[in-house]
C-alpha positions as CSV (number, residue, x, y, z in Angstrom):
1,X,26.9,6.2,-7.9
2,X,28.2,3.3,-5.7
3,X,30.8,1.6,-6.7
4,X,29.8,-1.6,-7.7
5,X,26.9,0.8,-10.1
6,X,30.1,1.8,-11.9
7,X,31.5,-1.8,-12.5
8,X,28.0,-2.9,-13.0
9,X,27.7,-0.5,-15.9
10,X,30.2,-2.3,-18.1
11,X,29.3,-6.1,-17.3
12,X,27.7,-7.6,-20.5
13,X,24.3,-8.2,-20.8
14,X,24.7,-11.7,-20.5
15,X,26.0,-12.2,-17.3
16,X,22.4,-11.3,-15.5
17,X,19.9,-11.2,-18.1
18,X,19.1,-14.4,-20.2
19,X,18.0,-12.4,-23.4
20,X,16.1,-15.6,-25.0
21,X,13.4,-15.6,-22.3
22,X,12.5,-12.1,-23.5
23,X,12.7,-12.7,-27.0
24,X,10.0,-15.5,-26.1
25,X,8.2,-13.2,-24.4
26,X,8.1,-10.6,-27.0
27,X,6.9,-13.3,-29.6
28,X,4.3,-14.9,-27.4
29,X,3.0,-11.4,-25.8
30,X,4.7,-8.5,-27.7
31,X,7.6,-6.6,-28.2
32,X,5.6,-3.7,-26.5
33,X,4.7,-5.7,-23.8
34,X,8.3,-7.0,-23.6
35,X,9.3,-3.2,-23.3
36,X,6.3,-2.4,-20.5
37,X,7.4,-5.0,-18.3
38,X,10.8,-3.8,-18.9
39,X,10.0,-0.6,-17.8
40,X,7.5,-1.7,-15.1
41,X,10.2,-3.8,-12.9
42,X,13.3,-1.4,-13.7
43,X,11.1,1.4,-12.1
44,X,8.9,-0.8,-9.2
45,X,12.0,-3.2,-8.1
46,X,14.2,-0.3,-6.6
47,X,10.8,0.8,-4.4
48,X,10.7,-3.3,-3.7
49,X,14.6,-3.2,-2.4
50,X,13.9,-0.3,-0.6
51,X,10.3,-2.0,1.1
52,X,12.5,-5.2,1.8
53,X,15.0,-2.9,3.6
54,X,12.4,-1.2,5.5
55,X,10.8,-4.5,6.8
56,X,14.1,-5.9,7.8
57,X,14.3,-2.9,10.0
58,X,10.7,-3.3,11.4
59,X,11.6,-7.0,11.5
60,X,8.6,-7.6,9.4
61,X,8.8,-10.8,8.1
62,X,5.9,-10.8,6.0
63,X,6.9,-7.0,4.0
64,X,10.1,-8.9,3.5
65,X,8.9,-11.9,2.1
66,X,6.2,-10.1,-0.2
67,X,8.6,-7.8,-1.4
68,X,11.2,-10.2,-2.2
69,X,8.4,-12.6,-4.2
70,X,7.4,-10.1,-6.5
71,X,11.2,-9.1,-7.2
72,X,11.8,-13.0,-7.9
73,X,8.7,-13.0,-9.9
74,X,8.9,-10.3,-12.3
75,X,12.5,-11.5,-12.8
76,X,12.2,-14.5,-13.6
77,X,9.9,-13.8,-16.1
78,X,12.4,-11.7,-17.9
79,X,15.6,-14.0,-17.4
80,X,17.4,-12.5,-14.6
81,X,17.8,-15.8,-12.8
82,X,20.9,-14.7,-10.9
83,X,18.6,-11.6,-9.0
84,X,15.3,-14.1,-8.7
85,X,17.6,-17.0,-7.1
86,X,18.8,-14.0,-4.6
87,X,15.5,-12.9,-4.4
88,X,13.6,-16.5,-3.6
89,X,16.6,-16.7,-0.5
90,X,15.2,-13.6,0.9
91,X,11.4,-14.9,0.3
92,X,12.1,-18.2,1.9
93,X,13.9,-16.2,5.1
94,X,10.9,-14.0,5.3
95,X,8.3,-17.0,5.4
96,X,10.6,-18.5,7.7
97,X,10.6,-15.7,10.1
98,X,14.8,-16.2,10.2
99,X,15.7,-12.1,9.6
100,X,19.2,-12.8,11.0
101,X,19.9,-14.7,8.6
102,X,20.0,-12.4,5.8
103,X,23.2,-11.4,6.3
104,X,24.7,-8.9,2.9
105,X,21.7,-10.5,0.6
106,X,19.7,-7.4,0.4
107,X,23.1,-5.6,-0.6
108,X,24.0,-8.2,-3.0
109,X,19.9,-7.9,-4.4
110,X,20.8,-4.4,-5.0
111,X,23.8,-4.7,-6.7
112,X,22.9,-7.3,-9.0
113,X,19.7,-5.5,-9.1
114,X,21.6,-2.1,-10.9
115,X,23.1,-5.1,-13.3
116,X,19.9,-5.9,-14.4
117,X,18.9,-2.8,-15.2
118,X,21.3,-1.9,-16.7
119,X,21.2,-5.4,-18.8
120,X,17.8,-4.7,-19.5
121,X,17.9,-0.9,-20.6
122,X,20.3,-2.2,-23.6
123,X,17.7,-5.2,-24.6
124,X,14.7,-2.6,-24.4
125,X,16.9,-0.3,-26.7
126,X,17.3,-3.2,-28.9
127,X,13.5,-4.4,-28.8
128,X,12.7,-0.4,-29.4
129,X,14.6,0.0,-32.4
């Protein structure tokens, strides 16, 4: 694992995931929905970091910016505000067409993004039990 995974690992839930927007959203929708979506962005955002990283290559602004809205998206929806913030930069660079200005985002998106995993693999243990 990388290094900042390892570090990751221990950082409270707290710290990336606001745990109150998916109580809401498991009284409002469902705790099984709650778990679904959990389970839904954990598995599709590391193919959406790896898209993002594959446009920048390509220089295509548009897989860039697609990729990065559904990643700021899905998390807002559960609370990672810190990732979606990250992730609306990277949206707005896209749209922009300004690719030289990402600079160490998408490595930051990543490693935030293995924190909120993480995060949200103990709250789906908790919504599970």
């Amino acid at each position: 694992p990388r290094p900042h995974a390892v570090a990751a690992a221990s950082a409270p839930a707290a710290d990336v995931v606001d745990r109150a927007v998916i109580d809401r959203l498991g009284e409002t929708m469902g705790r099984d929905f709650a778990v679904e979506l959990i389970d839904t962005f954990v598995a599709d955002a590391r193919d959406l970091l790896a898209a993002i990283q594959r446009a920048l290559a390509a220089s295509h602004r548009d897989g860039v910016r697609r990729a990065a809205h559904t990643v700021k998206s899905t998390g807002e929806s559960l609370g990672a505000f810190a990732l979606a913030a990250l992730a609306r930069e990277l949206e707005s660079i896209g749209q922009a067409g300004r690719l030289h200005e990402v600079g160490n985002r998408v490595d930051r998106l990543a490693d935030l993004y293995e924190r909120v995993a993480h995060a949200l693999g103990a709250i789906k243990g908790a919504l599970s039990a």
